[in-house]
C-alpha positions as CSV (number, residue, x, y, z in Angstrom):
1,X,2.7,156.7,117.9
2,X,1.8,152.9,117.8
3,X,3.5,150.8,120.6
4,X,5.0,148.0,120.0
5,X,2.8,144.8,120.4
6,X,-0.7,146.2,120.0
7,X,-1.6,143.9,117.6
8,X,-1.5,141.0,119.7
9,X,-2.2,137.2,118.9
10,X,-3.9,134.7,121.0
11,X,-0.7,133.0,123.8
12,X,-1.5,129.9,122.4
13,X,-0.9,130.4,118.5
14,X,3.1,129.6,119.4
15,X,4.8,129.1,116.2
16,X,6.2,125.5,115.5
17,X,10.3,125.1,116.1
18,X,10.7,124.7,112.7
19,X,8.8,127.4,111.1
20,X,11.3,130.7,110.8
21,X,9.2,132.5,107.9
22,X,7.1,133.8,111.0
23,X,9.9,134.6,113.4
24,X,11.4,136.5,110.3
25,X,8.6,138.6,109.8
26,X,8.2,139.5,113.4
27,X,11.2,140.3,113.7
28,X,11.2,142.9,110.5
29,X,8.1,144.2,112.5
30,X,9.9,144.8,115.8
31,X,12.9,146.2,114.5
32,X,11.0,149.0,112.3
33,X,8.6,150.0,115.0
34,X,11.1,150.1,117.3
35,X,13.6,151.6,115.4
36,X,11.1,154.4,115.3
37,X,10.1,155.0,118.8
38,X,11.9,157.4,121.3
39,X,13.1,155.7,124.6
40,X,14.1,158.8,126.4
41,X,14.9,156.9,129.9
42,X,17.7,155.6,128.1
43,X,19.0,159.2,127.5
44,X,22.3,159.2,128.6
45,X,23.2,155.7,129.2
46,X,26.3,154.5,128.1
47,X,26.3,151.1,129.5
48,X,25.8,148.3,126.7
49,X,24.5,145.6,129.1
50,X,21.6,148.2,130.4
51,X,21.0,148.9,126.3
52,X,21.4,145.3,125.3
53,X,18.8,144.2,128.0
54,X,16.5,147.1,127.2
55,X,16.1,145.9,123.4
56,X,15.8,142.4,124.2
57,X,13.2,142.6,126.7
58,X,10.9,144.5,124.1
59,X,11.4,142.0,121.3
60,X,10.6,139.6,123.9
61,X,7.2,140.9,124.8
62,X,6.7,141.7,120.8
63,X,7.4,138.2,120.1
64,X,5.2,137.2,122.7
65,X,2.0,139.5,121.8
66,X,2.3,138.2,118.2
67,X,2.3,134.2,119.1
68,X,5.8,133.7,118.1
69,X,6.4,132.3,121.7
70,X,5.1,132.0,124.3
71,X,6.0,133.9,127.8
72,X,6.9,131.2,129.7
73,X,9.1,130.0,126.9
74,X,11.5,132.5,127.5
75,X,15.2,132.1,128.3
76,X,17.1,132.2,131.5
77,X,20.1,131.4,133.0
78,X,19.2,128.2,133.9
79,X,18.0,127.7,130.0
80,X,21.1,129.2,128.7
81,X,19.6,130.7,125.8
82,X,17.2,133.6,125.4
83,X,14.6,131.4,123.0
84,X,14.9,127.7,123.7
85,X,11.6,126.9,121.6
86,X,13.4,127.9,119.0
87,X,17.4,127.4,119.9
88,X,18.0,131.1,119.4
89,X,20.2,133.2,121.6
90,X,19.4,136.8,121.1
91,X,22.9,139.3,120.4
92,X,23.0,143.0,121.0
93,X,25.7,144.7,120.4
94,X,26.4,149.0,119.4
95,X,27.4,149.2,115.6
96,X,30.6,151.3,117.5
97,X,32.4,148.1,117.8
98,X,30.1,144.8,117.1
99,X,30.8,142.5,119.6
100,X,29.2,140.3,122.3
101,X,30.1,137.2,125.0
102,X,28.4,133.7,125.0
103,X,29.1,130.9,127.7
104,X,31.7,128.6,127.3
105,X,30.5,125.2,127.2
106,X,33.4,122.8,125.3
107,X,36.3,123.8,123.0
108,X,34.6,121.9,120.5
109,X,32.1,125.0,120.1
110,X,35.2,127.2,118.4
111,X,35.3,124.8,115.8
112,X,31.8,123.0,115.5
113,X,29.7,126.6,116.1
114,X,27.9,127.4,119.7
115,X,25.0,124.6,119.3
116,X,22.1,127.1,118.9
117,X,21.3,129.9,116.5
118,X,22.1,133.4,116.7
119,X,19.8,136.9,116.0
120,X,21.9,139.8,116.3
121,X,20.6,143.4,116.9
122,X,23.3,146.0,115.5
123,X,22.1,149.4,117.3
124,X,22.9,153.4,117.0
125,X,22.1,155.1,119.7
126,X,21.5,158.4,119.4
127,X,20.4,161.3,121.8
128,X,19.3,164.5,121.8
129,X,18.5,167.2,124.8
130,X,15.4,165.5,125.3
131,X,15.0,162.2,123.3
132,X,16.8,158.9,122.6
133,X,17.0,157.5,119.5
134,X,17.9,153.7,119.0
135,X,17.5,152.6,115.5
136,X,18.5,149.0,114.9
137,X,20.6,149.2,111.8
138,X,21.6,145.8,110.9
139,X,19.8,142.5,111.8
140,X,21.1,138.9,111.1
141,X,19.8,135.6,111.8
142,X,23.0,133.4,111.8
143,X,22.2,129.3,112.0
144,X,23.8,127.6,114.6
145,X,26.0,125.6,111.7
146,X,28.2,128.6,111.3
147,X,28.6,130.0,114.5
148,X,32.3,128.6,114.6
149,X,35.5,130.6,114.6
150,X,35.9,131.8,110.5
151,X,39.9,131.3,110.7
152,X,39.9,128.1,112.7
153,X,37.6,126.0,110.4
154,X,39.4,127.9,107.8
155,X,42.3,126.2,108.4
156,X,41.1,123.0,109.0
157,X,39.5,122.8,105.9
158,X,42.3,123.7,104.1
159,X,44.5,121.3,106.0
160,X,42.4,118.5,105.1
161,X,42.3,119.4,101.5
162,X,45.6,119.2,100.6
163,X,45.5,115.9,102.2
164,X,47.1,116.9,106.0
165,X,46.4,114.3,108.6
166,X,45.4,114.5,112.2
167,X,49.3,115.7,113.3
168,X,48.9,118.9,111.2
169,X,45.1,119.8,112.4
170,X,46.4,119.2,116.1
171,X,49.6,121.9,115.5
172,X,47.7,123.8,113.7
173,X,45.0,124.5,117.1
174,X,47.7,124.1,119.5
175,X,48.8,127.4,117.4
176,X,45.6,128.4,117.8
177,X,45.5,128.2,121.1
178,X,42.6,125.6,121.8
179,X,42.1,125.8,125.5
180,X,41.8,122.3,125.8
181,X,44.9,119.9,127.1
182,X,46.5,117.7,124.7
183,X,45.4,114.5,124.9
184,X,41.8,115.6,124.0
185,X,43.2,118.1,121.6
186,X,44.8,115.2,119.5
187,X,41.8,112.9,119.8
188,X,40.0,115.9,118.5
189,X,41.9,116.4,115.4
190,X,41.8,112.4,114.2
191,X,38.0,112.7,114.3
192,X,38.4,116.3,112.6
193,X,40.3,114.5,109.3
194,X,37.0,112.4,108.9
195,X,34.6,114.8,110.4
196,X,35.6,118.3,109.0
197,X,33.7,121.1,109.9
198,X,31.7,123.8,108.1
199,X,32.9,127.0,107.4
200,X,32.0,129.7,110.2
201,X,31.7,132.7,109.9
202,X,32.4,134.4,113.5
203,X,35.2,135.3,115.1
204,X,35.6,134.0,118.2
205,X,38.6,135.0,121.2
206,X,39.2,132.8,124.0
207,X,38.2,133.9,127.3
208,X,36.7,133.2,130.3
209,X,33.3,133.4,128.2
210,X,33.4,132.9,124.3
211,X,34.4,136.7,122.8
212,X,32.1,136.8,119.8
213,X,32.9,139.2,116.9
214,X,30.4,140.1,114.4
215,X,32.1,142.1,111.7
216,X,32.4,139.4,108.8
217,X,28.7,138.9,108.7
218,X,27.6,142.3,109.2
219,X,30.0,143.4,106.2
220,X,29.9,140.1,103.8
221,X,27.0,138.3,102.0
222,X,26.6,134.6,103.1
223,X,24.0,132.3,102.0
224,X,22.8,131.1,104.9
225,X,23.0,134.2,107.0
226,X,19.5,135.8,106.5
227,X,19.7,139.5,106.4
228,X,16.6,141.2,108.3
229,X,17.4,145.0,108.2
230,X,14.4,147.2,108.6
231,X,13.5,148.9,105.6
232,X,12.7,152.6,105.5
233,X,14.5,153.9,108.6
234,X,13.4,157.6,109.9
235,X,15.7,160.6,109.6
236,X,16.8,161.6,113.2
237,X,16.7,165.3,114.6
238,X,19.7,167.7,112.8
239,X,20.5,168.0,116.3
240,X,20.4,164.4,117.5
241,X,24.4,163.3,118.4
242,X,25.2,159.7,118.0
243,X,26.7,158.1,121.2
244,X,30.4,157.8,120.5
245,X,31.2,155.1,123.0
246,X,29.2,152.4,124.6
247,X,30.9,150.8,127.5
248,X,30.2,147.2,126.3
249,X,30.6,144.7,129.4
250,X,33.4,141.7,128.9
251,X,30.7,139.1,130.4
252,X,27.5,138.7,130.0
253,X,25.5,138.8,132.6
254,X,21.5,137.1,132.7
């Protein structure tokens, strides 16, 4: 069985910022190879954080070995994000219940989107008595544009369009529960009636980290969000039994 990145690239062919069609493509790569290798030290493990850092160090080194960026470009703690060349934050979540955390920075990030893009990783994990499986199932590359909360901008948009003025924006997140204290929040929603946002299409829960719910674009067919499901999946083992719950961490931890 081929491993993933033995078809490596020279470390300094790094792709430019602004050129995805080559980050798409890798990423198609990863996920089908991967989808189709066993990973038997994971047999067993229930513990999303463990499965989410697995998959996420791989596409790391895959990206790496194919130029997309390079090594020392990756993400820390310090960086925030996972892929800073790029401003993507890498998401990896079971398909049992699709759902990660991101930092909180401002309030504004519920309404405006998280400031960087998103690639989510929608994983089955499946074992047998001597093999795990981990197909990636569903892949989506979400812009940073409309990583805002879908209902909040939702109803900001609609306020404005039937011609509501800043006092209806600011009861209307003080109902959604804007953790932010008033006089900001009413600041806010004057510069919202001249500055509306764009649609989003997460849904995000207050918390001590942002909750980040993926369901709407998993399920629902956005323009912008670029679908990168692997093609051609294999058939798992008759006797392969999918993992019926993954302990999924409430924080993130880097």
């Amino acid at each position: 069985m081929t491993n993933i990145g033995d078809k490596a690239r020279p470390p300094n062919d790094a792709i430019e910022v602004q050129d995805l069609s080559r980050f798409y493509e890798a990423i198609r790569e990863f996920a089908s190879e991967f989808s189709r290798q066993t990973h038997n030290q994971l047999r067993g493990v229930d513990n999303g954080k463990t499965l989410g850092t697995y998959i996420e160090h791989k596409l790391r080194d895959f990206l790496a070995t194919r130029g997309i960026i390079r090594s020392e470009d990756f993400g820390s703690s310090a960086k925030g994000i996972d892929l800073p060349t790029l401003n993507i934050d890498i998401k990896v979540t079971s398909i049992r219940q699709p759902q990660s955390s991101s930092p909180f920075t401002s309030f504004k990030q519920k309404i405006e989107g998280l400031g960087y893009n998103l690639i989510l990783f929608v994983y089955e994990k499946t074992d047998t008595d001597k093999e795990c499986y981990l197909p990636l199932r569903i892949i989506r590359y979400i812009p940073k544009e409309r990583t805002a909360d879908f209902q909040t901008t939702a109803g900001i948009l609609k306020i404005i369009a039937h011609e509501g003025n800043e006092e209806d924006i600011y009861a209307f997140l003080v109902e959604r529960m804007i953790p932010v204290d008033e006089i900001t929040l009413m600041q806010y929603a004057k510069w919202l009636v001249k500055n509306p946002p764009l649609q989003g299409y997460l849904t995000i829960s207050n918390a001590l980290q942002w909750r980040l719910q993926y369901q709407r674009v998993i399920s629902e067919k956005y323009e912008s969000v670029v679908g990168l499901d692997p093609e051609n999946l294999p058939e798992l083992p008759a006797t392969a039994k999918v993992s019926e719950t993954i302990v999924d961490p409430l924080i993130d931890e880097e």
